[in-house]
Structure formats: structure tokens, C-alpha cells
NULORO-450805 format. One record per residue (C-alpha): residue number from 0; residue in three letters; x negated, y negated, z negated. Coordinates in Angstrom, 1 decimal. Each point is the difference from the previous one (the first is absolute). Example, Ala and Ser with C-alpha at 12.3 -4.5 7.8 and 13.67 -1.06 7.14 Angstrom:
REM residues 2
pos:0	code:Ala	px:-12.3	py:4.5	pz:-7.8
pos:1	code:Ser	px:-1.4	py:-3.4	pz:0.7
REM end
This chain:
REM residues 305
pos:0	code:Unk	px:-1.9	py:-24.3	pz:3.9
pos:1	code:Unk	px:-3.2	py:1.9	pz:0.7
pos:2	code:Unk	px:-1.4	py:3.2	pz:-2.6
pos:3	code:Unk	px:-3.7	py:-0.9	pz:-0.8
pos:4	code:Unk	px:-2.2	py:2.6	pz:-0.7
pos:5	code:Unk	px:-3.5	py:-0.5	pz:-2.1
pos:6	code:Unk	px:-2.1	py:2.7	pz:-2.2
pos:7	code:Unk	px:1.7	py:0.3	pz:-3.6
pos:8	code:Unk	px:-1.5	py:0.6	pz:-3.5
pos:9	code:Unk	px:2.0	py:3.7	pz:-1.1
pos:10	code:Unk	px:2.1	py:-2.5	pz:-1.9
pos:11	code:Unk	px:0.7	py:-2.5	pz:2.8
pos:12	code:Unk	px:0.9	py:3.3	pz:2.0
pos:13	code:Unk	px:2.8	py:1.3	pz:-2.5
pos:14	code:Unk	px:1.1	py:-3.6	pz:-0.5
pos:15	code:Unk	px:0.7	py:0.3	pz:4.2
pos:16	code:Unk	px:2.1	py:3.3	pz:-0.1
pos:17	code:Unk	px:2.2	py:-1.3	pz:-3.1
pos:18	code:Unk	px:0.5	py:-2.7	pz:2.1
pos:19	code:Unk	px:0.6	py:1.1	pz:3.3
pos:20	code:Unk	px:2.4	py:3.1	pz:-1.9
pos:21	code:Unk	px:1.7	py:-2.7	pz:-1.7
pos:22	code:Unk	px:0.1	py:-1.2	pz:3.8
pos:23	code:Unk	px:1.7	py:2.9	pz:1.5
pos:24	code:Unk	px:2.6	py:0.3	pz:-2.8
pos:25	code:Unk	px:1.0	py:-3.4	pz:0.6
pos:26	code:Unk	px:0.3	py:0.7	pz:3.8
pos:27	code:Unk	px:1.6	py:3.4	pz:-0.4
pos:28	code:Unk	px:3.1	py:-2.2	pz:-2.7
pos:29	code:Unk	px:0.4	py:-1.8	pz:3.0
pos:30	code:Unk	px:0.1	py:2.7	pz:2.7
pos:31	code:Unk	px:2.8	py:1.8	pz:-1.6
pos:32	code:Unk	px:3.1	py:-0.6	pz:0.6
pos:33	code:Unk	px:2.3	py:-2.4	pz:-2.4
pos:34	code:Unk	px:3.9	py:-0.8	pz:0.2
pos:35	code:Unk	px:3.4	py:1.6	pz:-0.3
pos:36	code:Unk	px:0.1	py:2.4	pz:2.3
pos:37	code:Unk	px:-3.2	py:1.7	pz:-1.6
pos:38	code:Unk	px:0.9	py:-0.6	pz:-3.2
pos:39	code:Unk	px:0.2	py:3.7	pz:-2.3
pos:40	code:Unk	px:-1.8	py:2.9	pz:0.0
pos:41	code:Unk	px:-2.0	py:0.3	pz:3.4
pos:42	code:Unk	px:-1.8	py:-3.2	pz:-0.3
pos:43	code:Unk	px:-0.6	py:0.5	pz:-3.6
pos:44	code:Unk	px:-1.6	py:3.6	pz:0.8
pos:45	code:Unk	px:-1.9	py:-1.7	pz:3.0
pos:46	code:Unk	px:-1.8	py:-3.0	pz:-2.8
pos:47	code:Unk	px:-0.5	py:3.0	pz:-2.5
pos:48	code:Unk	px:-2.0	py:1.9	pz:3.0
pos:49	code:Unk	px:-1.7	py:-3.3	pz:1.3
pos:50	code:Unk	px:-0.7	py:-2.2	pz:-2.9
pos:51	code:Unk	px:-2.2	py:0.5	pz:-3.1
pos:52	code:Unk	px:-2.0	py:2.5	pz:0.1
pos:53	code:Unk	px:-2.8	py:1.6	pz:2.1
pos:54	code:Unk	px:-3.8	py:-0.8	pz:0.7
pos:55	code:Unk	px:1.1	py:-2.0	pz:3.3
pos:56	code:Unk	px:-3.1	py:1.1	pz:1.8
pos:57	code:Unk	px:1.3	py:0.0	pz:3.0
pos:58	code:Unk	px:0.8	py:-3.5	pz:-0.1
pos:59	code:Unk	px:-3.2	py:-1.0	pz:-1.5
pos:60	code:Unk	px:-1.3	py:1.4	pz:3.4
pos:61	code:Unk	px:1.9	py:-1.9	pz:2.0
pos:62	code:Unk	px:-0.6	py:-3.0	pz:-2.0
pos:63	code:Unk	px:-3.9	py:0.4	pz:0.5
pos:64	code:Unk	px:-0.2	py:1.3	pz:3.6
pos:65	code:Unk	px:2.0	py:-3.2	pz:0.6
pos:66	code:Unk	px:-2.6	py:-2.4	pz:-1.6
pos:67	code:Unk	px:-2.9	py:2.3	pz:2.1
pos:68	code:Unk	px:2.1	py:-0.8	pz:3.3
pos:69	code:Unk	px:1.2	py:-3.5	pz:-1.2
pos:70	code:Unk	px:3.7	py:0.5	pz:0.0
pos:71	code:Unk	px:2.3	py:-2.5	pz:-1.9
pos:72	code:Unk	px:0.9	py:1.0	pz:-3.5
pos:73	code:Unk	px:3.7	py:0.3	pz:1.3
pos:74	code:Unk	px:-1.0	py:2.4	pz:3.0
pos:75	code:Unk	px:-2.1	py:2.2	pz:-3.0
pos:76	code:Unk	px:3.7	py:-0.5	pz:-2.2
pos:77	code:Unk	px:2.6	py:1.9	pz:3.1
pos:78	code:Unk	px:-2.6	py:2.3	pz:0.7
pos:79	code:Unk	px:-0.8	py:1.0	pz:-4.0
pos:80	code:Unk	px:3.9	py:0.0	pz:-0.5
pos:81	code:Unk	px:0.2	py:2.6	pz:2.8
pos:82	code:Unk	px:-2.5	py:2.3	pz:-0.5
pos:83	code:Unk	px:1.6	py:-0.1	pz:-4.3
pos:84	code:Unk	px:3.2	py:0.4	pz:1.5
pos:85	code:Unk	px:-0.7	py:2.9	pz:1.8
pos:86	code:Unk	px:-2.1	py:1.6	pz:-3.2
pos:87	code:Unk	px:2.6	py:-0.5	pz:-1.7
pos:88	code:Unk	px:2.7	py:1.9	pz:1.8
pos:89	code:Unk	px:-2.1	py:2.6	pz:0.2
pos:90	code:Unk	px:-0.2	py:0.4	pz:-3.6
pos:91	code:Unk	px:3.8	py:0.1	pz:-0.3
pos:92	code:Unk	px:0.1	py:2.9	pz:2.5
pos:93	code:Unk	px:-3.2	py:1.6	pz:-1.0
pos:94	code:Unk	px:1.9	py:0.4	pz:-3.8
pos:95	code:Unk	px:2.9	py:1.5	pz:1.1
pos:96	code:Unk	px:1.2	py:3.4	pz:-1.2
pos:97	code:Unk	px:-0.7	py:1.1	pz:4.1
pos:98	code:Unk	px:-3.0	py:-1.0	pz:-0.1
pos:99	code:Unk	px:-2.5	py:-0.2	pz:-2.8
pos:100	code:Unk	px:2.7	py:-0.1	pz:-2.9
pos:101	code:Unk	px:-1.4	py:-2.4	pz:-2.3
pos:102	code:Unk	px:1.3	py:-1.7	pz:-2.8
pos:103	code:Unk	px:-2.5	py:-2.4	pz:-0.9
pos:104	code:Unk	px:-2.0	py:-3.3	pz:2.3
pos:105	code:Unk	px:-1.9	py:-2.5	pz:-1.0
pos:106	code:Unk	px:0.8	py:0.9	pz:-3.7
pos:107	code:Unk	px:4.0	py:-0.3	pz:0.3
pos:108	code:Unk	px:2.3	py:2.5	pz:1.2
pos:109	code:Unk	px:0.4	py:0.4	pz:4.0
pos:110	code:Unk	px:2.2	py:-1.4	pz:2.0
pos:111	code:Unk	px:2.3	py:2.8	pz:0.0
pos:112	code:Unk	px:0.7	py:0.6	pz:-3.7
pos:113	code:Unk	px:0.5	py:-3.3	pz:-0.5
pos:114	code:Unk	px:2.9	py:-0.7	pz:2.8
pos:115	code:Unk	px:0.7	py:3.5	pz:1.4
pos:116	code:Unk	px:-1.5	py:1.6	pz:3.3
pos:117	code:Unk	px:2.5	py:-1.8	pz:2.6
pos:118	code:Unk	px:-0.9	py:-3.3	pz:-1.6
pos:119	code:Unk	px:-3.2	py:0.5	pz:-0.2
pos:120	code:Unk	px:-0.7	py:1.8	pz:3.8
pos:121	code:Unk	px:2.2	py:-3.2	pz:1.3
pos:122	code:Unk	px:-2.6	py:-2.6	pz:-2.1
pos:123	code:Unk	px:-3.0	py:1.5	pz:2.1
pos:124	code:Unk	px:2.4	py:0.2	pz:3.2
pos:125	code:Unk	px:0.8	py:-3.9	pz:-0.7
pos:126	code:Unk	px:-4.3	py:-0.6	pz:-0.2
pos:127	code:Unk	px:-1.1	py:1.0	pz:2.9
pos:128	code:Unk	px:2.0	py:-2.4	pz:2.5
pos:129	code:Unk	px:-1.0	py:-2.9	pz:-2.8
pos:130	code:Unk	px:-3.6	py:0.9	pz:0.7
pos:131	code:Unk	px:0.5	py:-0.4	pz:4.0
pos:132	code:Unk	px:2.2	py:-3.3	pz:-0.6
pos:133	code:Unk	px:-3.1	py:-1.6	pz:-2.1
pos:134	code:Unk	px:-2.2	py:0.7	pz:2.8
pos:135	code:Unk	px:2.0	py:-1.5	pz:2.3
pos:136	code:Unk	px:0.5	py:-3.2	pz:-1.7
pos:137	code:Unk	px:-3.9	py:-0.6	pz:-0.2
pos:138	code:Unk	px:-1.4	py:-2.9	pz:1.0
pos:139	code:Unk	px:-1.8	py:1.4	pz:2.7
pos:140	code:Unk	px:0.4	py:0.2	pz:4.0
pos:141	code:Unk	px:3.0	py:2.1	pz:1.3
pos:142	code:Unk	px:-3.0	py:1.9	pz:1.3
pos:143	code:Unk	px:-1.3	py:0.3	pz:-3.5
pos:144	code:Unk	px:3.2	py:0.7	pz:-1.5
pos:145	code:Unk	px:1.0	py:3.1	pz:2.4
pos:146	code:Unk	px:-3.6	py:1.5	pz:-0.6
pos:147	code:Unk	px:0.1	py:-0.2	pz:-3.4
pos:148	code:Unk	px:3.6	py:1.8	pz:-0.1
pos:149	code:Unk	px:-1.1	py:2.4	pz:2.7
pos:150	code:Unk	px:-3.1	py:0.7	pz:-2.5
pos:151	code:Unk	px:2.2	py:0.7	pz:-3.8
pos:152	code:Unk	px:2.3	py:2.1	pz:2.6
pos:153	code:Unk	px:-3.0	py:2.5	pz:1.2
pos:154	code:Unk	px:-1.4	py:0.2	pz:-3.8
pos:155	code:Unk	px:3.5	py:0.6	pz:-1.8
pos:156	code:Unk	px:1.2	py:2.5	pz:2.4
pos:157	code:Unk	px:-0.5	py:3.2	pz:1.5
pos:158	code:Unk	px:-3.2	py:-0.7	pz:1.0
pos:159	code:Unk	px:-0.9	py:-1.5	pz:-3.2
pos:160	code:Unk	px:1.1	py:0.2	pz:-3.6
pos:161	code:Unk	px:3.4	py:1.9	pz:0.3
pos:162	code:Unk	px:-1.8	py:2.7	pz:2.2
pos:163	code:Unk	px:-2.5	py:0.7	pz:-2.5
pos:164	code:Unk	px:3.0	py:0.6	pz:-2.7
pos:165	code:Unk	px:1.0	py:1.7	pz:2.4
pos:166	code:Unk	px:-3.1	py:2.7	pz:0.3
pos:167	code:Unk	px:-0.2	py:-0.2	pz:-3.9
pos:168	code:Unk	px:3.3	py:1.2	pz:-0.6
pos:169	code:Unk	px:-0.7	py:2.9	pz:2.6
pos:170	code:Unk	px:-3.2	py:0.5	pz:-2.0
pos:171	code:Unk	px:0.9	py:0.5	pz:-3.3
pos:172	code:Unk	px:-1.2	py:3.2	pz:-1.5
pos:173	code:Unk	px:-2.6	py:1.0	pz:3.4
pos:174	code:Unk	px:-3.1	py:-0.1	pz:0.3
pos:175	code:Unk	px:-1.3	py:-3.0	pz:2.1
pos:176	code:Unk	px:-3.6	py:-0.5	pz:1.6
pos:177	code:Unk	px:-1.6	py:-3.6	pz:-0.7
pos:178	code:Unk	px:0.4	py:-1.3	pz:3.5
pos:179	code:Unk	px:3.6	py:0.8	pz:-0.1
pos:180	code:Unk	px:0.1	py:-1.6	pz:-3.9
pos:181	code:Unk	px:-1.8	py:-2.9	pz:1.3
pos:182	code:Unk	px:2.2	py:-0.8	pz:3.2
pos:183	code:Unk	px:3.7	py:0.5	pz:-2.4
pos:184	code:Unk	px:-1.7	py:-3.0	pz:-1.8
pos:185	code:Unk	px:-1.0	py:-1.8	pz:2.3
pos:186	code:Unk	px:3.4	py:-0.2	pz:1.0
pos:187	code:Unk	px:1.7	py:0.3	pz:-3.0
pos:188	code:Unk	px:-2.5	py:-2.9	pz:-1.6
pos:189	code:Unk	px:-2.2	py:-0.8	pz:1.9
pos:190	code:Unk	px:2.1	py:-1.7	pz:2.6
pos:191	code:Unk	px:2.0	py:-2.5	pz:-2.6
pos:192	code:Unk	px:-3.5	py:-1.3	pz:-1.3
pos:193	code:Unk	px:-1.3	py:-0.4	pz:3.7
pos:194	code:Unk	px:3.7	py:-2.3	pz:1.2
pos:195	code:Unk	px:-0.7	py:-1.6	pz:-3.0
pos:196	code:Unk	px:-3.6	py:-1.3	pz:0.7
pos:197	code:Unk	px:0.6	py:-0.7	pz:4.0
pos:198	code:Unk	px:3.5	py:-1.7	pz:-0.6
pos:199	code:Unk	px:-1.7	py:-3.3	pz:-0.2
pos:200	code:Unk	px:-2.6	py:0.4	pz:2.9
pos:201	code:Unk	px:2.8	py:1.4	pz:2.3
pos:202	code:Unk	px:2.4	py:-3.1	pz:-1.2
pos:203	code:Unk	px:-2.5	py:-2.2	pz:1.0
pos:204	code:Unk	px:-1.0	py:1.6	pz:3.2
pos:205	code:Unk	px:-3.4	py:0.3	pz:-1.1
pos:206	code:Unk	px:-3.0	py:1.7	pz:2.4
pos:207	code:Unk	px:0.6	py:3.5	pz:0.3
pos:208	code:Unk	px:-4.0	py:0.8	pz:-1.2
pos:209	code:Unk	px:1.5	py:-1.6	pz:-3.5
pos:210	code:Unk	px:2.8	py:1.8	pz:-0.6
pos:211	code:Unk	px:-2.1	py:3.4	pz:1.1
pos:212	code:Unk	px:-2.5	py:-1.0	pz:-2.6
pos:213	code:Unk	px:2.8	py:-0.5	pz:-2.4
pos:214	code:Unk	px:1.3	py:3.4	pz:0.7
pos:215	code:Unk	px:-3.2	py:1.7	pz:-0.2
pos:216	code:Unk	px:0.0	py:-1.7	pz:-3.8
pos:217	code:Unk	px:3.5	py:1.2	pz:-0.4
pos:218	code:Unk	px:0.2	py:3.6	pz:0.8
pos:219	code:Unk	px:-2.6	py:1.5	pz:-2.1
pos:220	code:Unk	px:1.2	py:-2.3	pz:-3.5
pos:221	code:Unk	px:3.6	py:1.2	pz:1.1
pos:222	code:Unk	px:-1.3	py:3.8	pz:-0.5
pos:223	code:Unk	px:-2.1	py:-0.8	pz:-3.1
pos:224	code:Unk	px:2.7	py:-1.5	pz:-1.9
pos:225	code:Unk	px:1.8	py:3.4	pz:0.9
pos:226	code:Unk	px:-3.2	py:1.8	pz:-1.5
pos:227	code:Unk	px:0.4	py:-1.9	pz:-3.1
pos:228	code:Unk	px:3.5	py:0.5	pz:-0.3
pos:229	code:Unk	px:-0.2	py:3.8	pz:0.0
pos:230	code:Unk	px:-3.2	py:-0.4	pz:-2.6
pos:231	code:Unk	px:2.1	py:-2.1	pz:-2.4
pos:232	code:Unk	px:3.2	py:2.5	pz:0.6
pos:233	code:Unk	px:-2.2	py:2.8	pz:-0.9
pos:234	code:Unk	px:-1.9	py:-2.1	pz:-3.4
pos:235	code:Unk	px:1.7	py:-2.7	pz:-1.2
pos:236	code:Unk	px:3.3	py:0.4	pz:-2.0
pos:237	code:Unk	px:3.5	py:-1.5	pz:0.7
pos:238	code:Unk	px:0.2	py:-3.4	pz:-2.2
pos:239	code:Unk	px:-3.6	py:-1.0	pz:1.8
pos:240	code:Unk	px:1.7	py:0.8	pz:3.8
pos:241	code:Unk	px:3.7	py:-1.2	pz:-1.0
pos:242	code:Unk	px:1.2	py:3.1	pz:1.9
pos:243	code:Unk	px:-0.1	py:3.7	pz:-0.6
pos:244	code:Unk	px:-3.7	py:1.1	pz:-0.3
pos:245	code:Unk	px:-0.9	py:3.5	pz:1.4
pos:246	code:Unk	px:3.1	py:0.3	pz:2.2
pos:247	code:Unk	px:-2.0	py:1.0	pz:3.0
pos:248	code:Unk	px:-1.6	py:3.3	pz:-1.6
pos:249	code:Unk	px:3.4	py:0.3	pz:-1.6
pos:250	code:Unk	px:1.5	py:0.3	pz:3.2
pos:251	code:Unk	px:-2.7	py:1.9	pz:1.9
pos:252	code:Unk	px:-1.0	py:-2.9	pz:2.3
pos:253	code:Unk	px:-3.5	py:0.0	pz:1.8
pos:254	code:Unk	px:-1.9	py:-2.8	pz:-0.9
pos:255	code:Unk	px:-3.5	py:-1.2	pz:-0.1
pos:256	code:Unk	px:-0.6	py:0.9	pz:-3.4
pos:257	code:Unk	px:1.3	py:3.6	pz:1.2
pos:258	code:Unk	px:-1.9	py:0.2	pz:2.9
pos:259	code:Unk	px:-3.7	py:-1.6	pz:-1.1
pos:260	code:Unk	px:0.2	py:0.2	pz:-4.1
pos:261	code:Unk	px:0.3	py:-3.1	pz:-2.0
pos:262	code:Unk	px:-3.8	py:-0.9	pz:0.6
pos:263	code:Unk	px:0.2	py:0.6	pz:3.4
pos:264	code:Unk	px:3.0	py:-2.1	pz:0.8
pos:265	code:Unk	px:-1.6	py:-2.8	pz:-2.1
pos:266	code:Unk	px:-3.1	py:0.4	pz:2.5
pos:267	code:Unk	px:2.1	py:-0.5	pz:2.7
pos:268	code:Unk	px:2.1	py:-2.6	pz:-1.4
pos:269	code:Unk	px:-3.3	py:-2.0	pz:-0.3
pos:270	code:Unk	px:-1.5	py:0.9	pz:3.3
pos:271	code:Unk	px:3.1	py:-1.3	pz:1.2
pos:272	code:Unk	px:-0.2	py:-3.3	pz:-1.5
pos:273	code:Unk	px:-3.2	py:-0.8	pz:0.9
pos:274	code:Unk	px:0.9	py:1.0	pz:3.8
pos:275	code:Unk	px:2.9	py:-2.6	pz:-0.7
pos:276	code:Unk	px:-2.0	py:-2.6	pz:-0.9
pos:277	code:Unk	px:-2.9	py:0.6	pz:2.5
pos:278	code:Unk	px:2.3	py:-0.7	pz:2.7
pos:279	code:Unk	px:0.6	py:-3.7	pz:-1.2
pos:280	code:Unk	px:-3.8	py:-0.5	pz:1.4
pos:281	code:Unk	px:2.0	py:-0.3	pz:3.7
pos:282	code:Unk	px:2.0	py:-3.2	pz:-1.4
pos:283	code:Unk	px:-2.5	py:-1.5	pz:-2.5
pos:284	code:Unk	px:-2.3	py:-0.2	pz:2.9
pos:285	code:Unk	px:2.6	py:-1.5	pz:2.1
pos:286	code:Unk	px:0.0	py:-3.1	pz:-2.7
pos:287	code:Unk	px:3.0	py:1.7	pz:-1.8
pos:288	code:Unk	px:0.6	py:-0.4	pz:-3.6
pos:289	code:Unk	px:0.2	py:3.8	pz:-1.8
pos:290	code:Unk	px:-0.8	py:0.0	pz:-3.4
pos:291	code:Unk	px:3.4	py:0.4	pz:-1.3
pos:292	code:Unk	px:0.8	py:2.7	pz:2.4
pos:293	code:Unk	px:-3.5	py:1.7	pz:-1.3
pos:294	code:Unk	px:1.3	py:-0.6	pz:-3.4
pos:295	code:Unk	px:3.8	py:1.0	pz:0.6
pos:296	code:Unk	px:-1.8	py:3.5	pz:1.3
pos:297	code:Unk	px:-2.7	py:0.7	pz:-3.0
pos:298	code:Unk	px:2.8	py:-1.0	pz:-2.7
pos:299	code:Unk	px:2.3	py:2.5	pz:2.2
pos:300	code:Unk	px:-2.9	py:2.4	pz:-0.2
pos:301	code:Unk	px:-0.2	py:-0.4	pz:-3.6
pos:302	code:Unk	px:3.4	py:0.1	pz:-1.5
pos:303	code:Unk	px:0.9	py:2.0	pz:-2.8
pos:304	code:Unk	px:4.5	py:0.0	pz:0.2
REM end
């Protein structure tokens, strides 16, 4: 089964995310484990973390950078159960009374408060190896198959995501420059939306020129959704984010907003965007098909929880 890709009405565009989220879902019941000897409280903590809930952006990148690259629909599937599979955990972790000790995601209670911390810490411990084992069982070359692993490995890890926890945590009530702000999220963020979009190239061993023009889209709509984040943190209120709202001046985090000013971060926010979207030009000029990527990063660029 190939992913087409053609230029959608606003409507026709919405009508492809509720479809392809409904997509992932359906992929991720699968994905999870089922039978007696997971049966009770860790596999229940593991569907509450995975299933329901979220914006699934990550996997609505991975679902359009496959049709760009013209991946199957069932390569686009392991890879957008991966990169959800990681988010996910993270969230788990990233709640915990060690961490960022919050009570409330996606509008329902964390993770933790729901099953207690062990449960919870072993529900984002079970994720992660899930997210390697849907990658390997992509239909894709062994080749393929080991890239793509070797790829959710650099951006989850130290050099990636947990690394950038890793400098926030240290960071918490200093001062921070905006190059060093910028490089935590580029880990910390930025990294999961850029496995994300080059999961399908690098399953399908495309040319290396197209998965470089797919990271040059990714990395700068990685940090703007970052920018955004800290704007809606610092303006809109709890029920609108279905988490706590204000938590990162409340606990003396540097942010964007803190750094350049509501406005400012806004600014950048769009300049980042548009830098996102100008480096489609490389694979639209190559005869691939963008406009949901384009569309994936302006409604990205333009969200309000």
C-alpha cells in the first residue's frame, strides 16, 4: 500500500490528520502488548500513557514525510508507532515527582498519580524497547531496518532527547544564553521531531541529498514548536493545554518567553517556521510531494494548546 500525497482544501487537510491519528491509534492497540503474562497494572499504565490522547504530531510527520519519499503506509505505521512510543515514555518520566512533578497530561491525571511512581517509571521503561522492536519489524531492508533503529537511538539518548532533560534539569533556576537555550532544545525536542520525519527516508534507504533536505525542514519546526510551547505555558491557562499552565515561570525555568518576551519568542517562532518550510524547496524541486509537510509545519506554527 502506497501514501499519496496531493494539495488539500483546509478541510481535506484536517480530514487527513483525523485519519492518519485515527491511524496511529489503531497501530499503537496493536503494538502493545496483549496476554496473560501482561495482564494487570503495567500494561494498563502503559495503554493509559499511549492511547487516547495527545496531538500525535509526531506521527503526522512521519506519516507525510513518507508520502514525500514514497514509503508504504505500513513503513510510515512502525516508524509513527516508534517515534509515539518514545514521546510517550518521556512524558511518563518527564511527570514524575524527580523530575518535573506534575499531576496533570493531556487533561487527566499523570501517569504516576494514577498507578504510583514504580508502575509508572516501569510503563516508560517497558516503551522504549517497544519503540526499537516496531522498527525492526518494518517492512524495509535489514539495511533499512538497522538505520532506522540506529537513528530513534541517537535522537532518544544522550545525544538526543534525554540529554537535553538532562541540561534542563541542571538549568533550572540559572540564567541561560539563547544559544545554550536553543541547543537543550534541539536536543531535548528537536531531535524526536527530526527521527520522526527521516524514519521513513532512512527505512527506505532513500538518497542521502533527501533525507538532508528533510532534516534541514525538520530542525528549525522542531525548535519552533518549542517556542510555542513556552508562549502558550506563559498565556494560555490549564483546561486549554490539559497540563499545568505557567509551570515553567513557577519553577524558575529559562525559556524563550523568559529570554526574548512574549512578542519576541512569537517572532522567532515564525521566523522559524518559515525557515522550516523554505527548506521543502530542496525536495519539491526534486519532484517530491510537500504540501502536507508545509501544512503539518504552519498548523504547528499556529497552534493555540
Amino acid at each position: 500500500m502506497r501514501l499519496t500525497s496531493c494539495t488539500d482544501s483546509p478541510s481535506d487537510f484536517a480530514a487527513w490528520c483525523d485519519a492518519h491519528r485515527a491511524r496511529v491509534e489503531s497501530a499503537l492497540v496493536r503494538a502493545l502488548p496483549a496476554g496473560e503474562l501482561f495482564a494487570g497494572r503495567l500494561l494498563e499504565a502503559m495503554r493509559y500513557g499511549a492511547l487516547g490522547g495527545g496531538k500525535r504530531l509526531r506521527a503526522l510527520l512521519a506519516y507525510a514525510s513518507a508520502e514525500a519519499v514514497g514509503a508504504s503506509a505500513e513503513v510510515a505505521d512502525h516508524a509513527a508507532v516508534a517515534v509515539e512510543l518514545i514521546h510517550a515514555y518521556s512524558l511518563i518520566h518527564d511527570d514524575l515527582p524527580c523530575m518535573d512533578d506534575d499531576a496533570l497530561r493531556r487533561g487527566k491525571p499523570t501517569n504516576h498519580v494514577v498507578f504510583g511512581e514504580a508502575t509508572a517509571m516501569l510503563a516508560g521503561d517497558a516503551m522504549q524497547p517497544l519503540a526499537f522492536a516496531a522498527l525492526t519489524a518494518m517492512p524495509a531492508s535489514a539495511v533499512g531496518r538497522i538505520r532506522a533503529v540506529a537513528e530513534l537511538a541517537q535522537a532518544s539518548g544522550a545525544a538526543g532527547m534525554a540529554g537535553g532533560q538532562a541540561i534542563d534539569l541542571a538549568n533550572v533556576g540559572r540564567a541561560m544564553t539563547l544559544d545554550a537555550l536553543t541547543e537543550m532544545h534541539r536536543l531535548k525536542t528537536g531531535a524526536m521531531f527530526e527521527a520522526a520525519v527521516v524514519l521513513p527516508a532512512i527505512a527506505i534507504e532513500a538518497e542521502a541529498s533527501t533525507i538532508a533536505a528533510l532534516r534541514a525542514f525538520a530542525q528549525p519546526l522542531g525548535l519552533a514548536f518549542q517556542v510555542i510551547d513556552d508562549v502558550l505555558d506563559a498565556t494560555a491557562d490549564t483546561a486549554t493545554l490539559g497540563k499545568t499552565a505557567g509551570k515553567d515561570a513557577a519553577d524558575d525555568k529559562p525559556t524563550f518567553v523568559s529570554l526574548l518576551g512574549i512578542d519576541g519568542a512569537r517572532a522567532e517562532a515564525a521566523r522559524l517556521t518559515d525557515a522550516a518550510i523554505a527548506a521543502l524547496a530542496a525536495l519539491s524541486s526534486a519532484g517530491r510531494s510537500v504540501d502536507r509537510l508545509a501544512a503539518l509545519a504552519r498548523t504547528m506554527g499556529a497552534r493555540t494548546h
